[in-house]
C-alpha positions as CSV (number, residue, x, y, z in Angstrom):
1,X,-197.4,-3.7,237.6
2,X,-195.3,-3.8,240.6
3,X,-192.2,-1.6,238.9
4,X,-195.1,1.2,237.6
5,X,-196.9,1.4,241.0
6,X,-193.2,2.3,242.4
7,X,-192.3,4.6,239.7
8,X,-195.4,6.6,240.3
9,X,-194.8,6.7,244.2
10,X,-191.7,8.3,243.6
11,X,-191.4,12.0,245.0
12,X,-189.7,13.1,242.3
13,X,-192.1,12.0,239.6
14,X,-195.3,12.2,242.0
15,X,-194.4,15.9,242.5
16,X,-193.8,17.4,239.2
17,X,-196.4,15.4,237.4
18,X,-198.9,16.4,240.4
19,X,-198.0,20.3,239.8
20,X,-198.2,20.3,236.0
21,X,-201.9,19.1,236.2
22,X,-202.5,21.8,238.5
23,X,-201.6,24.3,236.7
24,X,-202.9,23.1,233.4
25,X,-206.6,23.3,235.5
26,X,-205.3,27.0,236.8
27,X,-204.8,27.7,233.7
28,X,-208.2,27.1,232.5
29,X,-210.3,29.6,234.8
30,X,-208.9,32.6,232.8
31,X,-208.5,30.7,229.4
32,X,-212.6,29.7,229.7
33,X,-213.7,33.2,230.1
34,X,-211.5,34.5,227.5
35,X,-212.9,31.8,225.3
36,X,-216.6,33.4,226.6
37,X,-215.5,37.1,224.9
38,X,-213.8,35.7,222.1
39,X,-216.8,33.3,221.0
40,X,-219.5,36.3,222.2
41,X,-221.2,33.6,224.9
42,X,-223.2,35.7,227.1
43,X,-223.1,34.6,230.8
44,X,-227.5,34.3,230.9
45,X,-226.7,32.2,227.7
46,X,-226.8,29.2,229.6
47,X,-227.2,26.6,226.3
48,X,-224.4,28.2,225.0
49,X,-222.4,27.5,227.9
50,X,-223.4,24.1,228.3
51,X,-222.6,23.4,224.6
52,X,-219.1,24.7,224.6
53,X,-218.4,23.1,227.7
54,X,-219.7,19.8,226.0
55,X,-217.6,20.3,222.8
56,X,-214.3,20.7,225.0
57,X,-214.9,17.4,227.2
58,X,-216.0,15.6,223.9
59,X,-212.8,16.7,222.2
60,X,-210.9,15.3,225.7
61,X,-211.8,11.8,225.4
62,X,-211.2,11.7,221.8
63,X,-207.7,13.3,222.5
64,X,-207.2,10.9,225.6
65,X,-208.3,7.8,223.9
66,X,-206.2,8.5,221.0
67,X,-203.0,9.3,223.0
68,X,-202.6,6.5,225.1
69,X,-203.7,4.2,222.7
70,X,-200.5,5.5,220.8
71,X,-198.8,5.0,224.0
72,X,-199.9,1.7,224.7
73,X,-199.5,0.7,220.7
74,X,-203.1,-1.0,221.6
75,X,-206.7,0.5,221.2
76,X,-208.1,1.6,224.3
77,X,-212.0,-0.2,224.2
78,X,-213.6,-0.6,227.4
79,X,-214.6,-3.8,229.0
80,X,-218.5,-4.6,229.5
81,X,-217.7,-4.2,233.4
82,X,-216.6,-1.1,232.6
83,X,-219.3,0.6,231.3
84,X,-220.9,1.3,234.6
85,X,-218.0,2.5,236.0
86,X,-217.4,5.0,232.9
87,X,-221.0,6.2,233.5
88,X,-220.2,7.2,236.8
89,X,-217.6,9.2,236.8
90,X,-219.1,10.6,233.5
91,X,-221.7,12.0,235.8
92,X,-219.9,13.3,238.3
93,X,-216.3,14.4,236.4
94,X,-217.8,15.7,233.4
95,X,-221.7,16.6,234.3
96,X,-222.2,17.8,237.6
97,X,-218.7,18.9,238.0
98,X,-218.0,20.7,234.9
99,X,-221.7,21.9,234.5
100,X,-221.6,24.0,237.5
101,X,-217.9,25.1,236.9
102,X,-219.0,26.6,233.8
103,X,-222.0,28.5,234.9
104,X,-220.7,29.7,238.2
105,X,-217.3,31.1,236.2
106,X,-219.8,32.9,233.8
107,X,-221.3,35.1,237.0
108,X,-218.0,35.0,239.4
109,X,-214.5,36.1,238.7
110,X,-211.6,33.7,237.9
111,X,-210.0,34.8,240.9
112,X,-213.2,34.4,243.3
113,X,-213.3,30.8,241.3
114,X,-209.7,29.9,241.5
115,X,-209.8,30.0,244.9
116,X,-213.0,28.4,245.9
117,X,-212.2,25.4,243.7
118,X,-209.3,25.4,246.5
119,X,-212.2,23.8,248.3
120,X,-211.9,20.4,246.5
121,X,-209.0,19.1,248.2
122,X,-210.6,19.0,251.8
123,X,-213.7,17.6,250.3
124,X,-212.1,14.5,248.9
125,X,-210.3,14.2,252.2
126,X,-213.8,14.3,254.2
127,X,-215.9,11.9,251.3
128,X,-212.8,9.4,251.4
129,X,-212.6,9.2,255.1
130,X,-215.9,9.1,256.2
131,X,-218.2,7.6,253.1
132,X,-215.7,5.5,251.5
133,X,-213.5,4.3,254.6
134,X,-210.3,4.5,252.2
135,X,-207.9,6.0,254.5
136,X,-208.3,7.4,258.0
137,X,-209.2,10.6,259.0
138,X,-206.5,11.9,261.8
139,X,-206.0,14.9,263.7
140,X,-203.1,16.4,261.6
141,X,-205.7,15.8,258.3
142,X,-208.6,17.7,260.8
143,X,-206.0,20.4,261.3
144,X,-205.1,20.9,257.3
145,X,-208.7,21.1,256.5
146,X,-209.5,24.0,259.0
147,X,-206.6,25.9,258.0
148,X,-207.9,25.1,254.2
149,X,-211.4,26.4,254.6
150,X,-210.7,29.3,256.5
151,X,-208.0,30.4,253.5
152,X,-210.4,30.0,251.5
153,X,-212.5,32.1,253.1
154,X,-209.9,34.8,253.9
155,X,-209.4,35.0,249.7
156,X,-213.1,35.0,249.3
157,X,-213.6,37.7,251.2
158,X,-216.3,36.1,253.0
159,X,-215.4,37.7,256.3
160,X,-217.2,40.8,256.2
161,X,-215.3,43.7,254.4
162,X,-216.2,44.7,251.0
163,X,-217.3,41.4,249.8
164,X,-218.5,39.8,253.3
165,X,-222.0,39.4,251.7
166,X,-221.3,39.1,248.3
167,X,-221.7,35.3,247.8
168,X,-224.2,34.8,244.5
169,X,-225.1,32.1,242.4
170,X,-221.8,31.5,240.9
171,X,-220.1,31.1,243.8
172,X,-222.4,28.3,245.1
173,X,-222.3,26.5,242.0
174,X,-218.3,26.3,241.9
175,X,-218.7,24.8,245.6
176,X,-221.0,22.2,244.0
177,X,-218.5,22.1,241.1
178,X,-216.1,21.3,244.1
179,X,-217.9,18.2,245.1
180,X,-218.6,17.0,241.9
181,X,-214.8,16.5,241.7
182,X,-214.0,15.7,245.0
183,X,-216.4,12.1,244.7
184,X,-215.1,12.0,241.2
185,X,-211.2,11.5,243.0
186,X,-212.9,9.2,245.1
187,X,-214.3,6.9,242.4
188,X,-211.7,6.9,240.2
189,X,-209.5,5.2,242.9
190,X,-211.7,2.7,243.3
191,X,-212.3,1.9,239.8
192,X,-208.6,1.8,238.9
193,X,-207.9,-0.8,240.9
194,X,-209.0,-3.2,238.0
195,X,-209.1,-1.0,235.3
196,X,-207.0,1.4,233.1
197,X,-207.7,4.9,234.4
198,X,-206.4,6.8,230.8
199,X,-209.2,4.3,229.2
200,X,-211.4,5.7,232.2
201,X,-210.7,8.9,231.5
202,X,-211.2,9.4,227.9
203,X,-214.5,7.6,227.9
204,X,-215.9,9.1,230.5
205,X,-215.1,12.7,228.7
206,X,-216.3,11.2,225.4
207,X,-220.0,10.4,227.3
208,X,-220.1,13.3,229.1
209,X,-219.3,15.6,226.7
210,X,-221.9,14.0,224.4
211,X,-224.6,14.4,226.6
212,X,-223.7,18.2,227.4
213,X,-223.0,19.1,223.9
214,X,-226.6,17.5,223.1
215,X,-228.7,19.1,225.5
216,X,-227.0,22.3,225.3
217,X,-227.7,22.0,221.3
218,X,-231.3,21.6,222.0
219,X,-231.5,24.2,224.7
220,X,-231.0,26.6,221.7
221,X,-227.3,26.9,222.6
222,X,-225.1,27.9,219.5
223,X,-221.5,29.1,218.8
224,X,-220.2,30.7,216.0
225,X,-216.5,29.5,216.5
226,X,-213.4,31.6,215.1
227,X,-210.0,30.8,214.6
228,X,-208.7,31.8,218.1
229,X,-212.5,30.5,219.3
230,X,-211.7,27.2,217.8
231,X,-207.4,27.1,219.0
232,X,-209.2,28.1,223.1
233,X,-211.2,25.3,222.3
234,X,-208.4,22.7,221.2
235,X,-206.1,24.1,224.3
236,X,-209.0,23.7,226.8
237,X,-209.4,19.7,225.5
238,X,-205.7,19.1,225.7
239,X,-206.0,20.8,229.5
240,X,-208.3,18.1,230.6
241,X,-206.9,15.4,228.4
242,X,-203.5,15.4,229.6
243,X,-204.1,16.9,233.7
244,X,-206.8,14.4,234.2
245,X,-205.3,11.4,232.9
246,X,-202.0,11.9,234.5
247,X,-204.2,12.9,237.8
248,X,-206.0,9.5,237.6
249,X,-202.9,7.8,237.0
250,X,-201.3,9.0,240.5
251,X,-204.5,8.3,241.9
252,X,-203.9,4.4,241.0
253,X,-201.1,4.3,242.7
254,X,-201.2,6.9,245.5
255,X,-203.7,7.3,248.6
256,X,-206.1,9.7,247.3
257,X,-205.1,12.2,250.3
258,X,-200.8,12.0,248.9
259,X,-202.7,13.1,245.7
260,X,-205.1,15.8,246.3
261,X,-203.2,17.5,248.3
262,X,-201.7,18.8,245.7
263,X,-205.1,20.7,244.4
264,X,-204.1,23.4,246.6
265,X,-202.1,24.8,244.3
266,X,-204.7,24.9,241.3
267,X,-206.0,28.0,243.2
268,X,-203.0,30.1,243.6
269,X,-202.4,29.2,239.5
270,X,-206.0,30.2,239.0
271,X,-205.0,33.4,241.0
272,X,-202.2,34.3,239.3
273,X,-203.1,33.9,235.9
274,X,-206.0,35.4,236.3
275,X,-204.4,38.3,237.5
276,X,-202.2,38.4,234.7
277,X,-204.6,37.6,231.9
278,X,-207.5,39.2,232.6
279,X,-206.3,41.8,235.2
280,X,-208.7,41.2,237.2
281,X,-208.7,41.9,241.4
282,X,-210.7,40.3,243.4
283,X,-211.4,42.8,246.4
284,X,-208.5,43.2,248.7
285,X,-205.5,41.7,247.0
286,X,-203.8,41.3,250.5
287,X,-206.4,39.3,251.6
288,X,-206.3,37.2,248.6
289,X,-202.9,36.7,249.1
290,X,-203.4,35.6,252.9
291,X,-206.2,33.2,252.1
292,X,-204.2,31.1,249.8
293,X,-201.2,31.2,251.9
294,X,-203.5,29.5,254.3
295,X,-204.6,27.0,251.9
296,X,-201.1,26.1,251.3
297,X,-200.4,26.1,254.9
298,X,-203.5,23.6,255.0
299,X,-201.7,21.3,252.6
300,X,-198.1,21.4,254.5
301,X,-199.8,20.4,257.5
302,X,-201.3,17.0,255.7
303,X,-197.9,16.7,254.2
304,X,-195.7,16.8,256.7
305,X,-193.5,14.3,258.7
306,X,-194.8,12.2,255.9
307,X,-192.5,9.1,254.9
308,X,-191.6,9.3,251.5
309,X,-194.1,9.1,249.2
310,X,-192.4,5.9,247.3
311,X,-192.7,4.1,250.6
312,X,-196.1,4.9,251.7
């Protein structure tokens, strides 16, 4: 246990592994509204929303489960403690946080939602300091997270301009979304102190994708998948099979600040593939470009004059 909590401490494997589930997340705000054209879901279809959101996650904890139980060459099957734990972050991983992330993205642009998810990483920073008293909140932390919401808002274009009063719906639910996640982070550490976060993971997916896929069903939701409906599908499962696993895995091991820091870069992959995939512009691009240069400046400043990450 001793060699793989120093392993994942490592800078070297901390960083790229941190990065590649960021942009496998960026990747999914354009991916998710192509997957909305392609499959003909309507953005006031809410049912259908909420079903093929449920089908993805379900699909992610069958995918996870399966994976690292080929990995570990033993079935993952949770422990009676575990249920409650699964249950919990099935709420607020999968449910609340993925539930709002697909209804806000169907009345917001991937841009505008790219960089509003930015929002996550000085969440968990606040809900970890000051609810769960798991690391302390200092003044260089105080000074990332103004220079993180004010990028924010800068690429939001919620200081006046063109689209100073433009917040809607969408918008508020992704910042809801953003929470969701944020005391998702926080629970998952604490749970994987004594349990497998992969097993975590892909239960908690299985669960809450049940429940979504069920309600949306009944809701009157219905898709009538394609071939390239079906592979957006697949892609989207492996997205959140493979970046939150390997997310809950650094978590383990990592103060949850080392970790989420990192999440400032799912906005600017968000950005940019939105950009290129769906064209679209959100407002004043320069703006944009300012607002996430702050957020990255946000996550410097928590980084720096750090010791290195494999002796934290």
């Amino acid at each position: 246990m001793k060699n793989k909590s120093s392993f994942f401490r490592k800078i070297y494997v901390l960083c790229p592994l941190a990065i590649l589930c960021c942009l496998l997340w960026g990747s999914a705000f354009p991916v998710i509204k192509i997957g909305y054209k392609t499959l003909d879901i309507n953005s006031a279809d809410t049912a259908s929303i909420i079903l093929f959101a449920g089908c993805r996650f379900f699909l992610a904890g069958i995918f996870t489960v399966f994976i690292f139980t080929l990995i570990g060459k033993e079935f993952l099957l949770p422990k009676k403690s575990s249920y409650g734990k699964i249950c919990v972050l099935s709420l607020f991983q999968t449910v609340i946080q993925y539930l709002f992330f697909y209804l806000g993205l169907a009345h917001t642009t991937g841009v505008r939602a790219s960089v509003i998810d930015g929002l996550n990483v000085f969440f968990v920073l606040l809900i970890s300091a000051f609810i769960f008293k798991q690391e302390r909140f200092t003044v260089k932390k105080l000074v990332g997270c103004t220079f993180g919401f004010i990028g924010v808002a800068v690429a939001g274009g919620l200081f006046g301009g063109e689209f100073g009063s433009s917040i809607n719906s969408g918008d508020l639910m992704l910042v809801f979304s953003a929470l969701g996640y944020s005391f998702s982070s926080v629970f998952m550490k604490e749970f994987a102190k004594n349990d497998n976060p992969a097993l975590l993971s892909g239960y908690q997916f299985i669960l809450g994708g049940a429940v979504m896929s069920v309600v949306g069903f009944f809701m009157g939701g219905r898709i009538s998948f394609n071939i390239r409906g079906i592979l957006i599908l697949l892609y989207l499962a492996c997205v959140s099979a493979v970046a939150y696993s390997l997310w809950s895995i650094l978590l383990k091991y990592n103060e949850v600040s080392s970790i989420t820091v990192f999440s400032s870069f799912t906005p600017i992959f968000g950005f940019v593939l939105s950009y290129l995939l769906l064209g679209e512009e959100n407002g004043n691009l320069l703006f944009n470009i300012i607002g996430l240069l702050l957020v990255v400046v946000g996550m410097s400043v928590l980084n720096v004059k750090r010791k290195a990450i494999g002796k934290s």
